[in-house]
N, CA and C atoms of all chains as a GROMACS GRO file, in nm:
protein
  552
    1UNK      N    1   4.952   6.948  10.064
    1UNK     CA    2   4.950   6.858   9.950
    1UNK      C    3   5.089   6.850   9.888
    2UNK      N    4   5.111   6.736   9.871
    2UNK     CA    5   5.279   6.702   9.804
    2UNK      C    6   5.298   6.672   9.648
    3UNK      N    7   5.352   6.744   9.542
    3UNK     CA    8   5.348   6.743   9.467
    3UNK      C    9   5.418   6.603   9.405
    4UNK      N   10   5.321   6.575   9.290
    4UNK     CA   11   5.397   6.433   9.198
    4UNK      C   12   5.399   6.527   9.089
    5UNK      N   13   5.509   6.422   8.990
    5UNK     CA   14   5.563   6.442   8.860
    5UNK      C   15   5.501   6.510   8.791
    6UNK      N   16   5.455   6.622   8.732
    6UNK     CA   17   5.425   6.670   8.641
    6UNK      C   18   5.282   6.752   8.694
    7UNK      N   19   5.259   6.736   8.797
    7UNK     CA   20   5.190   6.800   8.878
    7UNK      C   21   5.227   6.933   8.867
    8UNK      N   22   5.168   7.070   8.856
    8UNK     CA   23   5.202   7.196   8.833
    8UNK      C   24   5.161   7.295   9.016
    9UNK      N   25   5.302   7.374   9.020
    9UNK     CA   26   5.312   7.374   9.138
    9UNK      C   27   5.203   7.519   9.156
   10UNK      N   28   5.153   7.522   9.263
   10UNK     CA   29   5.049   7.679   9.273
   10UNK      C   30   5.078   7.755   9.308
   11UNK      N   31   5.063   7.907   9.287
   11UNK     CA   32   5.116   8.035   9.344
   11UNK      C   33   5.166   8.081   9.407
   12UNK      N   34   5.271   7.992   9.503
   12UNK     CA   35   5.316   8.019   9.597
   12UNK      C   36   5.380   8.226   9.576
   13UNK      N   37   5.418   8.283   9.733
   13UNK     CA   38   5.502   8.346   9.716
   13UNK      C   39   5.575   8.347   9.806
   14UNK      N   40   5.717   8.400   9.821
   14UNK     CA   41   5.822   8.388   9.861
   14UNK      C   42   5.850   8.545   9.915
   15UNK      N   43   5.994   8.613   9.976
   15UNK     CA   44   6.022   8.698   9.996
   15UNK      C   45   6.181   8.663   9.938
   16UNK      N   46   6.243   8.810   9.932
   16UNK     CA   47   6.369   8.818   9.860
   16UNK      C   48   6.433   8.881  10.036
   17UNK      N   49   6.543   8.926   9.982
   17UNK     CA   50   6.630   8.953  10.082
   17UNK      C   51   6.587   9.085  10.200
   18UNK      N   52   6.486   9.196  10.082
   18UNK     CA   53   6.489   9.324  10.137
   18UNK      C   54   6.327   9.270  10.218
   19UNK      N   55   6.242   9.176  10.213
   19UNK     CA   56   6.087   9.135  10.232
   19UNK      C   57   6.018   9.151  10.138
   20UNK      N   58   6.029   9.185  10.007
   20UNK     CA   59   5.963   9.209   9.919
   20UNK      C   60   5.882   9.082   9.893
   21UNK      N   61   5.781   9.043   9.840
   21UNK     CA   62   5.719   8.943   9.765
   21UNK      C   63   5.771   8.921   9.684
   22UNK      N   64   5.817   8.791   9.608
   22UNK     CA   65   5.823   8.717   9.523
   22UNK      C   66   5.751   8.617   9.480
   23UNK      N   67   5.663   8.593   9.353
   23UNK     CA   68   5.568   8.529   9.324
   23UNK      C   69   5.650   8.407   9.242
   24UNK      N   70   5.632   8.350   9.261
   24UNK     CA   71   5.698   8.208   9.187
   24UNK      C   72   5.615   8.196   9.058
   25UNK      N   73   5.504   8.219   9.009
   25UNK     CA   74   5.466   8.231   8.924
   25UNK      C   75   5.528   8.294   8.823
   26UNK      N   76   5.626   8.440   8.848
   26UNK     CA   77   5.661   8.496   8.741
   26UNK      C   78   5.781   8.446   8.696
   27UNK      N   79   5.830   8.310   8.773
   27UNK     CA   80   5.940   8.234   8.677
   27UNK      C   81   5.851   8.131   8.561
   28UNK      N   82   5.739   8.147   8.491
   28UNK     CA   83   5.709   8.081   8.438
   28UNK      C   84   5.726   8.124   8.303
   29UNK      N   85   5.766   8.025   8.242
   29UNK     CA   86   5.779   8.046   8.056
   29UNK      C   87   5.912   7.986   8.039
   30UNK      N   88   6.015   7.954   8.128
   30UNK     CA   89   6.153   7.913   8.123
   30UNK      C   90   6.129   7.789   8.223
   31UNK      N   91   6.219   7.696   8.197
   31UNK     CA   92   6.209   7.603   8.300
   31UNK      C   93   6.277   7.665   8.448
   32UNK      N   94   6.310   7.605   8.552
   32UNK     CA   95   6.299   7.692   8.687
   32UNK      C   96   6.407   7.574   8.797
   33UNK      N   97   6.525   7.594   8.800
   33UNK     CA   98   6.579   7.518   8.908
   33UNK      C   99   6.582   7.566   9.043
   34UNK      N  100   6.483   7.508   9.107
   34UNK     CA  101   6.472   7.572   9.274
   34UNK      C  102   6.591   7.484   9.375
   35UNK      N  103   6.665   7.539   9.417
   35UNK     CA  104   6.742   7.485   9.521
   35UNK      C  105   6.687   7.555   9.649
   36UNK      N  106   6.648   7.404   9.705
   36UNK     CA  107   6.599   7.458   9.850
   36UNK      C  108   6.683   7.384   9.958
   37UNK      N  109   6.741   7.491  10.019
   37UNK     CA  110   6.858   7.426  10.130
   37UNK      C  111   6.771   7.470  10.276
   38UNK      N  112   6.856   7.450  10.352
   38UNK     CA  113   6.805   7.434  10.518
   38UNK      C  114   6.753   7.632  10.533
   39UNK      N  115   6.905   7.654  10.556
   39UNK     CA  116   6.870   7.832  10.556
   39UNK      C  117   7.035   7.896  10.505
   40UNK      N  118   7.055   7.998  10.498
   40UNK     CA  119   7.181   8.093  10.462
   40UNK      C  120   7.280   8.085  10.491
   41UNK      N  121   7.267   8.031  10.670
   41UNK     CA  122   7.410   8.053  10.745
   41UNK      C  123   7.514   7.979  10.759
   42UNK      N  124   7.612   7.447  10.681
   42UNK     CA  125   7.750   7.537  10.639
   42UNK      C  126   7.741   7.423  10.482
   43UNK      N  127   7.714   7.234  10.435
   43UNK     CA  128   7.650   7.187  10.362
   43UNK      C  129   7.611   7.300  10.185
   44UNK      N  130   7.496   7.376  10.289
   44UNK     CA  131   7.431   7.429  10.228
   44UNK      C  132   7.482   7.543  10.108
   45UNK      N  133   7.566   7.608  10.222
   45UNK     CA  134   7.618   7.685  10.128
   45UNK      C  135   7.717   7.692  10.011
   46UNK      N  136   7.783   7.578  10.092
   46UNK     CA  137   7.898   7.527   9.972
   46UNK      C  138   7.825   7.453   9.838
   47UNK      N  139   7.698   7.397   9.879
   47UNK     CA  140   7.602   7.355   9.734
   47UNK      C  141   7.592   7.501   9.664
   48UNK      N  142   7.547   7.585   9.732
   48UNK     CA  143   7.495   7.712   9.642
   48UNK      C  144   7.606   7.841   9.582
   49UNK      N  145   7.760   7.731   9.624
   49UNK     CA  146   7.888   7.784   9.598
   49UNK      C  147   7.902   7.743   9.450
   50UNK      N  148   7.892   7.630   9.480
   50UNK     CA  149   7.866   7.496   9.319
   50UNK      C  150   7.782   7.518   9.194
   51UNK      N  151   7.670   7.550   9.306
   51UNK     CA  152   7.534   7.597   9.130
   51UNK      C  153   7.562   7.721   9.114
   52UNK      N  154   7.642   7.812   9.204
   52UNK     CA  155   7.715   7.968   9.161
   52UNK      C  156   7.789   7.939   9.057
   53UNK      N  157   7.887   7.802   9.048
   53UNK     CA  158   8.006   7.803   8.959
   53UNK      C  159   7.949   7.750   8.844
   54UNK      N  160   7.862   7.694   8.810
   54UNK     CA  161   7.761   7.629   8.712
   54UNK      C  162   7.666   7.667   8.656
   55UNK      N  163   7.623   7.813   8.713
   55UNK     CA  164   7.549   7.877   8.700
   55UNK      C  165   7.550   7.941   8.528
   56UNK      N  166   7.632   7.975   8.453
   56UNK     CA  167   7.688   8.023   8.325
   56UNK      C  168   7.606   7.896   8.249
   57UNK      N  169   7.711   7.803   8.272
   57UNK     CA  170   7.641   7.690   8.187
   57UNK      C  171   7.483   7.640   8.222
   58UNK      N  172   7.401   7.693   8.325
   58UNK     CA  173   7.289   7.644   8.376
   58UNK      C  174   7.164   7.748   8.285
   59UNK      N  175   7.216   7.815   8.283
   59UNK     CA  176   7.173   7.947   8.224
   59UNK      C  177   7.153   7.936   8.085
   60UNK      N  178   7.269   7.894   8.011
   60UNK     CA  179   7.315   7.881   7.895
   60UNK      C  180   7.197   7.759   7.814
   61UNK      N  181   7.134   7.683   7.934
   61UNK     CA  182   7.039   7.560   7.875
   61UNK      C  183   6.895   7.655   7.882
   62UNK      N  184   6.892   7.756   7.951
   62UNK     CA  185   6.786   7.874   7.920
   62UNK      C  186   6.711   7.821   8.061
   63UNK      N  187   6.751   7.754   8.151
   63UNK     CA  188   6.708   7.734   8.261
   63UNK      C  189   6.690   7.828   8.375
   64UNK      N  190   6.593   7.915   8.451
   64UNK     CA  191   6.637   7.979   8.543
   64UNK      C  192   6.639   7.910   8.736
   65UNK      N  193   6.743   7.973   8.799
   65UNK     CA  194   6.778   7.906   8.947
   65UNK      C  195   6.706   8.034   9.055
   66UNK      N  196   6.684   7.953   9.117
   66UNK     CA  197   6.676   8.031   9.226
   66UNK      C  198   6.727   7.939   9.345
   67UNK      N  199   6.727   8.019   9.487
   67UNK     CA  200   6.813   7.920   9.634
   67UNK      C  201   6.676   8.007   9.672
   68UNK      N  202   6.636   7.899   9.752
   68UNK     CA  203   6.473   7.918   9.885
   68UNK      C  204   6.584   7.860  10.000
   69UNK      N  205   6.500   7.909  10.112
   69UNK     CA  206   6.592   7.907  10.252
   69UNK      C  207   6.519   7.932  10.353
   70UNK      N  208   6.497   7.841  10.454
   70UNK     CA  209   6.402   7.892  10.582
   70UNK      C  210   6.453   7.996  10.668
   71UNK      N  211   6.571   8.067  10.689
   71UNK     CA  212   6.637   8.113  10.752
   71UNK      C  213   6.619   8.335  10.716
   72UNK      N  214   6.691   8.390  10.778
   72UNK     CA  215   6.690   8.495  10.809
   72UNK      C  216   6.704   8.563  10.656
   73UNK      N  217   6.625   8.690  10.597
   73UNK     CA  218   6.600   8.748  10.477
   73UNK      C  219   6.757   8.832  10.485
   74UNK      N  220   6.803   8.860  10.601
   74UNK     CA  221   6.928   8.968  10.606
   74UNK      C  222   7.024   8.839  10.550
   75UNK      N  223   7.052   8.716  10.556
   75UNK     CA  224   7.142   8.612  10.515
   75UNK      C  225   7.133   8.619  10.384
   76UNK      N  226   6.993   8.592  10.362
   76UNK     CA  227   6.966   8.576  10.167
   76UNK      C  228   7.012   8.741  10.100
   77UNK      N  229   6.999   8.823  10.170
   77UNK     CA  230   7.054   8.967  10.117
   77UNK      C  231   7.186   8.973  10.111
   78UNK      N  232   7.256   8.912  10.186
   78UNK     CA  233   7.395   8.908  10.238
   78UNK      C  234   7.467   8.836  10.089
   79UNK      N  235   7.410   8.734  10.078
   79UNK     CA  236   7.481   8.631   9.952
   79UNK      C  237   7.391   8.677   9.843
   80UNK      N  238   7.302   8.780   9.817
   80UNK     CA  239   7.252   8.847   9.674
   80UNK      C  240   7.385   8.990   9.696
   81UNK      N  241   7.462   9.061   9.776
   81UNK     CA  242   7.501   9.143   9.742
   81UNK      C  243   7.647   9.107   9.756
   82UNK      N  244   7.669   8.992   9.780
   82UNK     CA  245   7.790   8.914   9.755
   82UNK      C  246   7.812   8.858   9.611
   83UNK      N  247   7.668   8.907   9.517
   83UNK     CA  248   7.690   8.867   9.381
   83UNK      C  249   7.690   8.759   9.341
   84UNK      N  250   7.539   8.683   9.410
   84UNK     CA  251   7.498   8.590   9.369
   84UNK      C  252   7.428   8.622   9.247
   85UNK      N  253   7.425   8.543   9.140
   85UNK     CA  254   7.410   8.551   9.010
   85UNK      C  255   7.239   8.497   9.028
   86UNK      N  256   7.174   8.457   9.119
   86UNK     CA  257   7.019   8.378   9.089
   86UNK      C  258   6.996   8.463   9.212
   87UNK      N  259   6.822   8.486   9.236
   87UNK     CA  260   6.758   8.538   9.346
   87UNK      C  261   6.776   8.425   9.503
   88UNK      N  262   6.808   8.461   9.564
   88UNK     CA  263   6.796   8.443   9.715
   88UNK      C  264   6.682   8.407   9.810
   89UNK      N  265   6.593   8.358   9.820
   89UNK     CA  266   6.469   8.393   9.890
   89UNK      C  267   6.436   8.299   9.977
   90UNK      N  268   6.327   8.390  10.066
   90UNK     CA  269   6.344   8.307  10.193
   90UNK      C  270   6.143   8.250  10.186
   91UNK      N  271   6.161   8.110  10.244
   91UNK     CA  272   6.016   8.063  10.264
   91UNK      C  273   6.027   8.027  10.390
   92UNK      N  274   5.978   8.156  10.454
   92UNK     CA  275   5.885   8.158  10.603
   92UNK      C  276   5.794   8.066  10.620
   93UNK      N  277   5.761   8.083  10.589
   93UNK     CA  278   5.598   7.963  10.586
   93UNK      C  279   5.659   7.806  10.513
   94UNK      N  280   5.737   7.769  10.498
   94UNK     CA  281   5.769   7.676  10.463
   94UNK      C  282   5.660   7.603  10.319
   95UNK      N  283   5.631   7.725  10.287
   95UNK     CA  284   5.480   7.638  10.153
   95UNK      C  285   5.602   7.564  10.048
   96UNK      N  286   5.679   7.618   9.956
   96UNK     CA  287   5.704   7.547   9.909
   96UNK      C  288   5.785   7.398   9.917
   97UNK      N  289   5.824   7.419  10.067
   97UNK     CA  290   5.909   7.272  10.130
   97UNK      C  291   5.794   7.177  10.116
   98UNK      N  292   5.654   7.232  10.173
   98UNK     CA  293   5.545   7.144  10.155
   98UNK      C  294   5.515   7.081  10.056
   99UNK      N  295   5.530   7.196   9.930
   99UNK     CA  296   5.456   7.100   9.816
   99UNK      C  297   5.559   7.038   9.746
  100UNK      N  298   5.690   7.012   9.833
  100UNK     CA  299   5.770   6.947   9.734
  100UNK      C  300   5.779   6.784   9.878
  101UNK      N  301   5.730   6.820   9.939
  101UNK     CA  302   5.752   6.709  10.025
  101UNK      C  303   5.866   6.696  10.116
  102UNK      N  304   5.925   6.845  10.142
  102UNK     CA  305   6.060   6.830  10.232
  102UNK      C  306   6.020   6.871  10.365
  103UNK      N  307   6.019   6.758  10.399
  103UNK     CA  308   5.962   6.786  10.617
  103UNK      C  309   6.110   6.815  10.667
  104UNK      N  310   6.100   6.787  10.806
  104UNK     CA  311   6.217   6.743  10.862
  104UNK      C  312   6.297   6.641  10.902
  105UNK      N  313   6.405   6.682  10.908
  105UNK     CA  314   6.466   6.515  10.918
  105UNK      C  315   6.442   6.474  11.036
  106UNK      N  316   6.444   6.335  11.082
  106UNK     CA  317   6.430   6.286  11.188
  106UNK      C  318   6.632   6.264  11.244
  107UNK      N  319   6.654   6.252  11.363
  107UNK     CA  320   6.766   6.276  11.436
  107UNK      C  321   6.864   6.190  11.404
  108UNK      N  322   6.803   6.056  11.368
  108UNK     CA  323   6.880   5.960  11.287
  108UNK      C  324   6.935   6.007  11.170
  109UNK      N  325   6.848   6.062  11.094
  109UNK     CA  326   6.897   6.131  10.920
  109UNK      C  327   7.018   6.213  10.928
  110UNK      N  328   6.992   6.294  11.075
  110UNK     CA  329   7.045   6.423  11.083
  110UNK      C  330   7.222   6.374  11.156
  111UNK      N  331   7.234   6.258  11.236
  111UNK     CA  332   7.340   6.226  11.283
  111UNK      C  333   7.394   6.111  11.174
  112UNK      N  334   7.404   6.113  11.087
  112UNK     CA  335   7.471   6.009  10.996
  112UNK      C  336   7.611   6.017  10.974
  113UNK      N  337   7.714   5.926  10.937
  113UNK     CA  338   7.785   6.005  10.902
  113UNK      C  339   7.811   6.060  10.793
  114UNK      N  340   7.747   6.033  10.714
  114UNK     CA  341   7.737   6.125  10.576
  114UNK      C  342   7.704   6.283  10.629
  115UNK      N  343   7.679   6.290  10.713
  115UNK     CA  344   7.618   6.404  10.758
  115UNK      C  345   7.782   6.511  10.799
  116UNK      N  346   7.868   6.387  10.844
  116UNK     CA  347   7.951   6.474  10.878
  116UNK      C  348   8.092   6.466  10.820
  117UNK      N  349   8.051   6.382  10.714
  117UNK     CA  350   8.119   6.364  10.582
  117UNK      C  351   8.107   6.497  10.504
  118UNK      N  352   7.999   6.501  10.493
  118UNK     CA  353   7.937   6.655  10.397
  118UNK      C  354   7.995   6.789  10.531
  119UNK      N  355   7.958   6.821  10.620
  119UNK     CA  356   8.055   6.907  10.646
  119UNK      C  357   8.184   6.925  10.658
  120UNK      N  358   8.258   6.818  10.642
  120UNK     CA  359   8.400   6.812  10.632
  120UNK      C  360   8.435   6.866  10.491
  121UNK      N  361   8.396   6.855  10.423
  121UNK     CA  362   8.381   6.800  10.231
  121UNK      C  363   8.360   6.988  10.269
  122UNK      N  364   8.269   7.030  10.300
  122UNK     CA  365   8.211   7.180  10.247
  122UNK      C  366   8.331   7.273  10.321
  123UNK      N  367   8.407   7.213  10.452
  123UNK     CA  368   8.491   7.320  10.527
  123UNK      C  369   8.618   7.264  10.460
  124UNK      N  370   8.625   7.195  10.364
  124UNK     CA  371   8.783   7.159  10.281
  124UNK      C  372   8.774   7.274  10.164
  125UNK      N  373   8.654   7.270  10.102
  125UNK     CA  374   8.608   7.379  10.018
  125UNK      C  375   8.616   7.531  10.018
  126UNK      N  376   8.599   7.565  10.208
  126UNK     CA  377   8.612   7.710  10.220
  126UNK      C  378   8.498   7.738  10.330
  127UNK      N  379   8.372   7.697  10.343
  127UNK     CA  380   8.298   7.683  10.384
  127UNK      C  381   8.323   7.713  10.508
  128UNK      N  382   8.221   7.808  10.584
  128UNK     CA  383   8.227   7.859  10.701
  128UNK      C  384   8.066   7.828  10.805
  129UNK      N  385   8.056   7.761  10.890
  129UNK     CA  386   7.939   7.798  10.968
  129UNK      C  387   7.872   7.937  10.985
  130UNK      N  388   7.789   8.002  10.936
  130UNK     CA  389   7.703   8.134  10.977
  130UNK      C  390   7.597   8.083  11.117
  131UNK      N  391   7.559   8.171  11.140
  131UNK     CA  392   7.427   8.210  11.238
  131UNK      C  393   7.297   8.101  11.181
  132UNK      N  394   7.290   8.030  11.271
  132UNK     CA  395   7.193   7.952  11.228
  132UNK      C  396   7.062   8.028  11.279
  133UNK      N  397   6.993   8.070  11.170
  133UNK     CA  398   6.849   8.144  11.160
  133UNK      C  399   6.742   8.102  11.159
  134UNK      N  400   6.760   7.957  11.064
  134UNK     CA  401   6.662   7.862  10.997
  134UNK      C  402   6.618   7.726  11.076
  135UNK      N  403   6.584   7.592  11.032
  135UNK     CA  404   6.539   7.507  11.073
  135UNK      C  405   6.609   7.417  11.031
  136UNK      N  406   6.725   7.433  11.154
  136UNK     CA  407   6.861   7.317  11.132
  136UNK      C  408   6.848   7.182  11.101
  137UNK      N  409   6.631   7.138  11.102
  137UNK     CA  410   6.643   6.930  11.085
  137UNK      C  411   6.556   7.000  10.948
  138UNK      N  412   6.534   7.095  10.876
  138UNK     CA  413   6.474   7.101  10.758
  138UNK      C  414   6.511   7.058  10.645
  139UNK      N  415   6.454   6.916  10.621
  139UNK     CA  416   6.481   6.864  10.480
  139UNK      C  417   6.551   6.957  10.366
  140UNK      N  418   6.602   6.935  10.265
  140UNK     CA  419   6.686   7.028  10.188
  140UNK      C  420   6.653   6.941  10.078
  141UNK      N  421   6.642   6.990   9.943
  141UNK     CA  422   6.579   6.886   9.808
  141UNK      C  423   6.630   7.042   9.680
  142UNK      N  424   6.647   6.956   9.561
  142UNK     CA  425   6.631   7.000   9.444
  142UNK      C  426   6.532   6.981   9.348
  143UNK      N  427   6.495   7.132   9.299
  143UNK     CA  428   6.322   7.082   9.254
  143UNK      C  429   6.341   7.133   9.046
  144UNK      N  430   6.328   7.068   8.997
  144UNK     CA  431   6.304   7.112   8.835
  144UNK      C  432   6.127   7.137   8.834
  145UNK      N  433   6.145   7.249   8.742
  145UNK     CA  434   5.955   7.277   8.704
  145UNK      C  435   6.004   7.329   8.538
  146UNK      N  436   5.907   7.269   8.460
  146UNK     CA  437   5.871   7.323   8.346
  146UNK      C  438   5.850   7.443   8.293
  147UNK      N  439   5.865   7.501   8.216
  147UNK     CA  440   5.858   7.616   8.165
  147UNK      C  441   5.639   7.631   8.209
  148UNK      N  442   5.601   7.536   8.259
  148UNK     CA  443   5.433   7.566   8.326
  148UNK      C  444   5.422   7.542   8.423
  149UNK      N  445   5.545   7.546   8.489
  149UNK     CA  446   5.543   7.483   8.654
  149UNK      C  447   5.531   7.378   8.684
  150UNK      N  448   5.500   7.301   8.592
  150UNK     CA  449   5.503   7.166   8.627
  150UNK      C  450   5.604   7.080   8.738
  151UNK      N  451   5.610   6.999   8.782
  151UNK     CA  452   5.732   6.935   8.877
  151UNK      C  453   5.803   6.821   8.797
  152UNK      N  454   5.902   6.857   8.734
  152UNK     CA  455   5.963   6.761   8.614
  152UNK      C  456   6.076   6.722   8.683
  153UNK      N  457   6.121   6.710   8.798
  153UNK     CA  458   6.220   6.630   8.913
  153UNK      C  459   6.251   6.630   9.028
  154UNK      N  460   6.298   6.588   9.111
  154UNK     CA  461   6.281   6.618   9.230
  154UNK      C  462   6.387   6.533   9.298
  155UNK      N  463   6.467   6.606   9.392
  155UNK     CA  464   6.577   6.564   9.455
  155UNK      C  465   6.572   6.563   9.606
  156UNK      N  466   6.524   6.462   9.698
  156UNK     CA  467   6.478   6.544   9.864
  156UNK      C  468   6.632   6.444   9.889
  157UNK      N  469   6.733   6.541  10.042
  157UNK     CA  470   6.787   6.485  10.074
  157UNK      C  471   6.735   6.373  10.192
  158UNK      N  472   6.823   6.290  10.170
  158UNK     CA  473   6.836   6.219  10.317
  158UNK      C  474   6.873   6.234  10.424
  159UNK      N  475   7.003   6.326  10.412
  159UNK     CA  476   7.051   6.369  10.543
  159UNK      C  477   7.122   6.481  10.532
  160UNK      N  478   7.173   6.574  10.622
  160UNK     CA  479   7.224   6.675  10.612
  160UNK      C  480   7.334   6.732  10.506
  161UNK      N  481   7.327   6.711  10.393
  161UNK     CA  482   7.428   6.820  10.275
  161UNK      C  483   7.425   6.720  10.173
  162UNK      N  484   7.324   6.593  10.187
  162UNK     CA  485   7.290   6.563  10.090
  162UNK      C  486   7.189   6.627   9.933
  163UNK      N  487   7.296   6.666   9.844
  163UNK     CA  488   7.296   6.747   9.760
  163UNK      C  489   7.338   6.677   9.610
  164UNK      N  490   7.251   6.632   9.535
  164UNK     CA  491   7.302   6.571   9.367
  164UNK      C  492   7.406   6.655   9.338
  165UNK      N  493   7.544   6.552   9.262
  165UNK     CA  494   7.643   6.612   9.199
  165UNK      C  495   7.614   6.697   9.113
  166UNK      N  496   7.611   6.823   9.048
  166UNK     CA  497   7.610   6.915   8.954
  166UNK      C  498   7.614   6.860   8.859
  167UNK      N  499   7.711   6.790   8.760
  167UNK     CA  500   7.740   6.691   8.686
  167UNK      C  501   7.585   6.618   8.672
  168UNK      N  502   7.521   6.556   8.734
  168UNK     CA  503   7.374   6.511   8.705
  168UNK      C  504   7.289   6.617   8.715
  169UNK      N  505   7.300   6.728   8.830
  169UNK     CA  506   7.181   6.786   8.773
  169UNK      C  507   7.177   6.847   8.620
  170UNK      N  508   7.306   6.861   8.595
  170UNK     CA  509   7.308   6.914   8.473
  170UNK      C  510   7.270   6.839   8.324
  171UNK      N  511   7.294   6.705   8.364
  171UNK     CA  512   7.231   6.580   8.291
  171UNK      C  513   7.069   6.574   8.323
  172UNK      N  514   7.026   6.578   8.395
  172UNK     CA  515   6.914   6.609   8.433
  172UNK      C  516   6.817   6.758   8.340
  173UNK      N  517   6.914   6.859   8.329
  173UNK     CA  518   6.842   6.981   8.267
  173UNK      C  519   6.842   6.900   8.089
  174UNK      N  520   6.944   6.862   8.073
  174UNK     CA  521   6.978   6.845   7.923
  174UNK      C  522   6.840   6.764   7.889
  175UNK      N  523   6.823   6.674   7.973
  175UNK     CA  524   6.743   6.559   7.916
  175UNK      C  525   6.567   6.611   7.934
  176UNK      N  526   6.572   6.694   8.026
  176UNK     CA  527   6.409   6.767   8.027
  176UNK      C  528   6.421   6.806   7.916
  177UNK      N  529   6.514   6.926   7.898
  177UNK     CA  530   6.527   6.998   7.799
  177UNK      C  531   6.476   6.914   7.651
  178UNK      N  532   6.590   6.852   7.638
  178UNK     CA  533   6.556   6.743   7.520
  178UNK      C  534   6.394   6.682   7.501
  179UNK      N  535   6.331   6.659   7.630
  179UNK     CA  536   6.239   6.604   7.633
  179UNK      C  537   6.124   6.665   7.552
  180UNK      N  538   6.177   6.779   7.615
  180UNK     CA  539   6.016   6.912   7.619
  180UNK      C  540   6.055   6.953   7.450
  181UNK      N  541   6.138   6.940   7.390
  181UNK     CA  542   6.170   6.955   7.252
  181UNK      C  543   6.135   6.883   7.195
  182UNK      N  544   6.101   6.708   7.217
  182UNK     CA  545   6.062   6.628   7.171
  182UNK      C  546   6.123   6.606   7.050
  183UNK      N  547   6.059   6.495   6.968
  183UNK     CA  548   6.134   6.431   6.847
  183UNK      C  549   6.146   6.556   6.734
  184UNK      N  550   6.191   6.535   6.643
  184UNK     CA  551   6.288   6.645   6.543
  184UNK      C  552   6.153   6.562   6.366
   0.00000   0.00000   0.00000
């Protein structure tokens, strides 16, 4: 499902550098600039 | 290589990005040892990698098709990023993977959205930053 405007995004989670989980949820209460590029290298 | 020189940019912008009480993060299909590499290089925002590609999904960033990917903007933007400093790494990730800038609300909401067209297509800083002011403003509403 592809998100529209104002549509609230769902729980995704993510991993950080070491594999840990990252919940995207706990950026909530601040607004949130996600830059999503191809990959690192 | 595009890529990184964008996340060279919202590094240098980052003070003032911050300063609007905004927080950044960089998502990346590519290898977790890369995103560790540029968090202990003292990247100022978290690093993280989406394996599963969920959030490319719900923002609508597929892949590019071969046309997108051979433009010459395409090789405009790597010229532009290796004048900058910019180095090719180990490609880990999913070299035709759409690349986009996403704003969410302090409720997650999706309050903008930037998908490129072609490879290192990336909004000038200068607007995204016009871009934070004016959510910002928004979500403050009238006085």
């Amino acid at each position: 499902m592809t998100l529209g405007l104002g549509e609230r995004l769902p729980d995704l989670t993510l991993t950080d550098g070491d594999g840990r989980d990252v919940a995207l949820s706990g950026f909530r209460g601040r607004p949130l600039l996600a830059v999503c590029i191809r990959y690192y290298g | 290589m595009p890529c990184l020189d964008f996340l060279a940019r919202v590094r240098e912008a980052h003070a003032e990005i911050a300063t609007l009480g905004v927080a950044v993060i960089a998502v990346g299909t590519g290898s977790p040892a890369q995103a560790k590499r540029l968090m202990t290089a003292g990247s100022p925002f978290p690093c993280l990698v989406d394996g599963e590609k969920r959030l490319y999904a719900a923002l609508g960033l597929g892949r590019l098709s071969l046309g997108a990917v051979f433009r010459l903007d395409s090789y405009l933007s790597y010229a532009r990023a290796f004048r900058r400093g910019a180095r090719q790494g180990a490609r880990t990730g999913d070299w035709r993977q759409q690349s986009g800038v996403a704003l969410f609300d302090a409720d997650g909401c999706l309050a903008w959205l930037h998908r490129a067209s072609t490879l290192g297509d990336y909004p000038a800083l200068p607007g995204i930053l016009g871009v934070l002011t004016t959510a910002l403003a928004r979500r403050a509403g009238p006085v």
